[in-house]
C-alpha positions as CSV (number, residue, x, y, z in Angstrom):
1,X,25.3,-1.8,23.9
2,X,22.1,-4.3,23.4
3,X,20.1,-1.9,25.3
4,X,21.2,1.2,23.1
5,X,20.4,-1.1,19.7
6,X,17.2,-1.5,21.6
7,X,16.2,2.3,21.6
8,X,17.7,2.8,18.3
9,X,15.2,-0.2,16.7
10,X,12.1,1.3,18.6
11,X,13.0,4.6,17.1
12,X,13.0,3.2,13.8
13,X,10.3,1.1,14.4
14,X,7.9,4.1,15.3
15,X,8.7,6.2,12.5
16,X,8.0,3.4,10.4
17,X,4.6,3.2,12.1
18,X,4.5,6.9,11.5
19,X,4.8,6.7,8.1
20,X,2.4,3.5,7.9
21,X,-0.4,5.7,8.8
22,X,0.2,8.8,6.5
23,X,0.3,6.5,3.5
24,X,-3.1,4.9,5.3
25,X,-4.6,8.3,5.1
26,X,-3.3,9.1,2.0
27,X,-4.9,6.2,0.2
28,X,-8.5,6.7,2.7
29,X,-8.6,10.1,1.4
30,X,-7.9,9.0,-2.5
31,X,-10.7,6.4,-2.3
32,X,-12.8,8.5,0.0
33,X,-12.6,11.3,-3.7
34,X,-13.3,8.7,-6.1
35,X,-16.9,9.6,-7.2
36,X,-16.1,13.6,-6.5
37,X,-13.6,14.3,-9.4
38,X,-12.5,16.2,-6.1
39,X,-9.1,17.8,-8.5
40,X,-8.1,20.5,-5.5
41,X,-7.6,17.1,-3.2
42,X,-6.0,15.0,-5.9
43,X,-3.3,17.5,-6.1
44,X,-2.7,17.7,-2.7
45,X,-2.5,13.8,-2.6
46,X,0.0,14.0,-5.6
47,X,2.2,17.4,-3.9
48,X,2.4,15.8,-0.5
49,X,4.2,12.5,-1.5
50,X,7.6,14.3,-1.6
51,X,6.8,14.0,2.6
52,X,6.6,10.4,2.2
53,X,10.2,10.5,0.1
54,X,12.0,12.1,2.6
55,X,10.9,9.9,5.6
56,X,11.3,7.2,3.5
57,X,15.0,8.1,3.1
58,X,15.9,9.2,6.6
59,X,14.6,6.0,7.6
60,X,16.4,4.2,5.2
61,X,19.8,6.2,7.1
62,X,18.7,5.1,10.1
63,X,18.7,1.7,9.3
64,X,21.6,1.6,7.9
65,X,23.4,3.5,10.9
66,X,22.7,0.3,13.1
67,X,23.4,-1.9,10.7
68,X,27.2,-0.5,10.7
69,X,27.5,0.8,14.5
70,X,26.0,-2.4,16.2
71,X,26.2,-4.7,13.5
72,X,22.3,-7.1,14.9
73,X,22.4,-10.2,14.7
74,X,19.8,-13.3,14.7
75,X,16.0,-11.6,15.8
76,X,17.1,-8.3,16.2
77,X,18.6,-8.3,12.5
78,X,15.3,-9.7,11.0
79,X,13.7,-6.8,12.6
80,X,16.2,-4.4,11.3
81,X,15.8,-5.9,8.0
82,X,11.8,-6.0,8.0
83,X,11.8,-2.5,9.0
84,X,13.8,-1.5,6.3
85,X,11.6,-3.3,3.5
86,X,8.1,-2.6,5.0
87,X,9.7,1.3,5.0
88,X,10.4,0.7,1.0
89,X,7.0,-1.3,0.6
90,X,5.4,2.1,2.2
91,X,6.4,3.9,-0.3
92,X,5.7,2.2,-3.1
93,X,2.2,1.9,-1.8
94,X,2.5,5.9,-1.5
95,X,3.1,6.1,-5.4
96,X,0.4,3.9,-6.0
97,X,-1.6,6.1,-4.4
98,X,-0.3,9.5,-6.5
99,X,-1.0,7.0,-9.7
100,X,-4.6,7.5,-8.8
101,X,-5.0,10.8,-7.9
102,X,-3.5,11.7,-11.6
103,X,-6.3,9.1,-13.1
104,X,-8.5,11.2,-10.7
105,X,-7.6,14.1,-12.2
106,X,-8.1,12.6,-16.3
107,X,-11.3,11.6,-14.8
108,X,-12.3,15.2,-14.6
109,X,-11.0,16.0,-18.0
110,X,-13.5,12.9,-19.3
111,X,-16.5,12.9,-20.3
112,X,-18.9,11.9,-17.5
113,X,-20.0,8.9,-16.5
114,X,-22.0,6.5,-13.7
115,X,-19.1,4.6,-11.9
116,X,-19.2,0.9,-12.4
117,X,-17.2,-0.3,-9.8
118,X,-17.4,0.1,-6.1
119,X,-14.8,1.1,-5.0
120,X,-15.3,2.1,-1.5
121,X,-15.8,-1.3,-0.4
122,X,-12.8,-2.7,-2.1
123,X,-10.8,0.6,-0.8
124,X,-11.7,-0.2,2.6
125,X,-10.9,-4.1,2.3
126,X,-7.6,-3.0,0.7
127,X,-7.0,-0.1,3.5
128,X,-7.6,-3.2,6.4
129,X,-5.1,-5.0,5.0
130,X,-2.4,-2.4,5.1
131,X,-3.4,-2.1,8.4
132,X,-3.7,-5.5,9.6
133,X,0.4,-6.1,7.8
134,X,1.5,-3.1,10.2
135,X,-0.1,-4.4,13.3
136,X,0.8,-8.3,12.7
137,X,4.5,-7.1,12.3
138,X,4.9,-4.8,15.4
139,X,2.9,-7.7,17.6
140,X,4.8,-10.6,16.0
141,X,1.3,-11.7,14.9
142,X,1.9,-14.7,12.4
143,X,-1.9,-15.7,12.7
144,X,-3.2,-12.1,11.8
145,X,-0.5,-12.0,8.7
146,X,-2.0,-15.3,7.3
147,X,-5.0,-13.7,7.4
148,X,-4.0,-10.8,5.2
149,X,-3.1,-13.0,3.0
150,X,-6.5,-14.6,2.9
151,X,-8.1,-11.2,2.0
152,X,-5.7,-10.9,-1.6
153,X,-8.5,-13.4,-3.5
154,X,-11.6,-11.0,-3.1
155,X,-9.3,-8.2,-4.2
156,X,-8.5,-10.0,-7.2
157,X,-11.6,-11.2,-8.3
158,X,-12.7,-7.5,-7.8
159,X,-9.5,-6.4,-10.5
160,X,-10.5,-9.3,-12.3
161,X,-14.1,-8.1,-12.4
162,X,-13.2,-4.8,-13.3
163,X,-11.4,-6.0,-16.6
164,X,-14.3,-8.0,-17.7
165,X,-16.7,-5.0,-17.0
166,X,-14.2,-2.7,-18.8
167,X,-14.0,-4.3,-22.0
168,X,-18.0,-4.7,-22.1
169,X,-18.3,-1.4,-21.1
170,X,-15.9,0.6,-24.1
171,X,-17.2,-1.7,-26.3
172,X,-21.1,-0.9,-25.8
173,X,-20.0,3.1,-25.2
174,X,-16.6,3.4,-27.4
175,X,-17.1,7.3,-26.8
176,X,-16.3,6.9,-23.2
177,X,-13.2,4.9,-23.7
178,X,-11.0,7.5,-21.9
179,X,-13.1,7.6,-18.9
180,X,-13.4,4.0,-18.8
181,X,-9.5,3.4,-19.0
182,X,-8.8,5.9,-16.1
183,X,-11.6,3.7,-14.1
184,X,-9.4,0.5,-14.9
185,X,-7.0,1.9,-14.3
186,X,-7.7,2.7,-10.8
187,X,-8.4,-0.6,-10.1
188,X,-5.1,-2.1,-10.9
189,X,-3.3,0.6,-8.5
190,X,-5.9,-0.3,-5.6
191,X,-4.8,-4.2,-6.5
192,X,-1.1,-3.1,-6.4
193,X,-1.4,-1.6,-2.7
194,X,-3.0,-4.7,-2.2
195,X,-0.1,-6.7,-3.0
196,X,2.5,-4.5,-1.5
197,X,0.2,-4.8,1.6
198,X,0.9,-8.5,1.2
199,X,4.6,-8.3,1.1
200,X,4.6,-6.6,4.6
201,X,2.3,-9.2,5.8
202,X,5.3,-11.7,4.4
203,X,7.8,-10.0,6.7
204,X,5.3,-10.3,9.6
205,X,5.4,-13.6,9.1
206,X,9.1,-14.0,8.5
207,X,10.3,-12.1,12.5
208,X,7.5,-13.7,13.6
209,X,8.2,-17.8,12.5
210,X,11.4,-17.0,10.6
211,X,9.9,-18.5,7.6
212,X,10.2,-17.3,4.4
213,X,6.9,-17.3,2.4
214,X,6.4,-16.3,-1.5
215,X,3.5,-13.4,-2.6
216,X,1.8,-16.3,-5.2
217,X,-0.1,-13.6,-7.6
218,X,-3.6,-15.5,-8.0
219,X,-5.1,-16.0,-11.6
């Protein structure tokens, strides 16, 4: 029986994984569009989430299939559990990532514009720490979640940043307002896979100490 929940966790656990690195590539190849107005890709960002929906839920079956037929206990149910919220945190992440393809595709419909924040470095700091979550999770890496954790200040100051240039920027071109907003409002969906990539790191943390640690949005 233990050796059968065994199998039954790694499967989980790699589709999981699986679905970790679609929603990675999803959100590379959003960022990777930003300064294109690349519509044709944006679409195919927003079309192929419905992928992410449905391995979303036949994970969530999954999970809930051991949970009734060999009833975990102790490690092997914090790993259960993790598994089941990093799958939800996945998808949220993936919506996230939809949100800005659709400000991608405004952006198109705006008037033009030189972009004003940078967003591939902020992307690829934001992309590392989805990444790093994962991997500090699978390895029982406490040390390497703390460090996620670490990264969340530069990705606020950055959405901070973004605000301040915002409101100077509509308010010295008032006839670019839409485009601007659509440029904010990228920025708060990078921040928000950001903190969801935090949350994960959390449950890293909690199968690999057992301790329960709050996400503590900074100022």
């Amino acid at each position: 029986m233990a050796k059968h929940l065994q199998l039954e966790l790694e499967k989980i656990k790699n589709k999981v994984l699986s679905l970790g690195t679609v929603v990675e590539d999803r959100f590379r190849l959003a960022a990777s569009i930003l300064p294109k107005r690349d519509v044709v890709t944006a679409d195919y960002i927003i079309k192929s989430n419905q992928e992410v929906y449905d391995t979303k839920f036949e994970i969530e079956e999954d999970c809930l299939k051991v949970l009734a037929l060999h009833q975990p206990v102790a490690g092997d149910l914090r790993y259960l559990i993790g598994l089941f919220k990093i799958n939800i945190e996945l998808e949220r992440i993936s919506n996230e990532v939809v949100n800005i393809a659709h400000c991608l595709k405004d952006l198109a419909e705006n008037k033009p514009c030189d972009y004003i924040f940078d967003y591939a470095s902020i992307s690829e700091k934001v992309r590392s720490m989805l990444k790093m979550s994962l991997d500090a999770f699978v390895q029982i890496d406490s040390k390497m979640a703390y460090s996620v954790r670490v990264l969340e200040a530069e990705v606020k100051a950055f959405d901070r940043n973004a605000r301040k240039q915002l409101n100077q920027s509509v308010h010295e071109n008032p006839e670019l307002s839409d485009t601007y907003v659509n440029m904010f409002l990228i920025s708060r969906y990078i921040d928000r896979v950001a903190d969801k990539s935090i949350n994960i790191s959390e449950e890293a943390i909690f199968r690999a100490d057992g301790e329960i640690v709050r996400h503590h949005y900074l100022a």
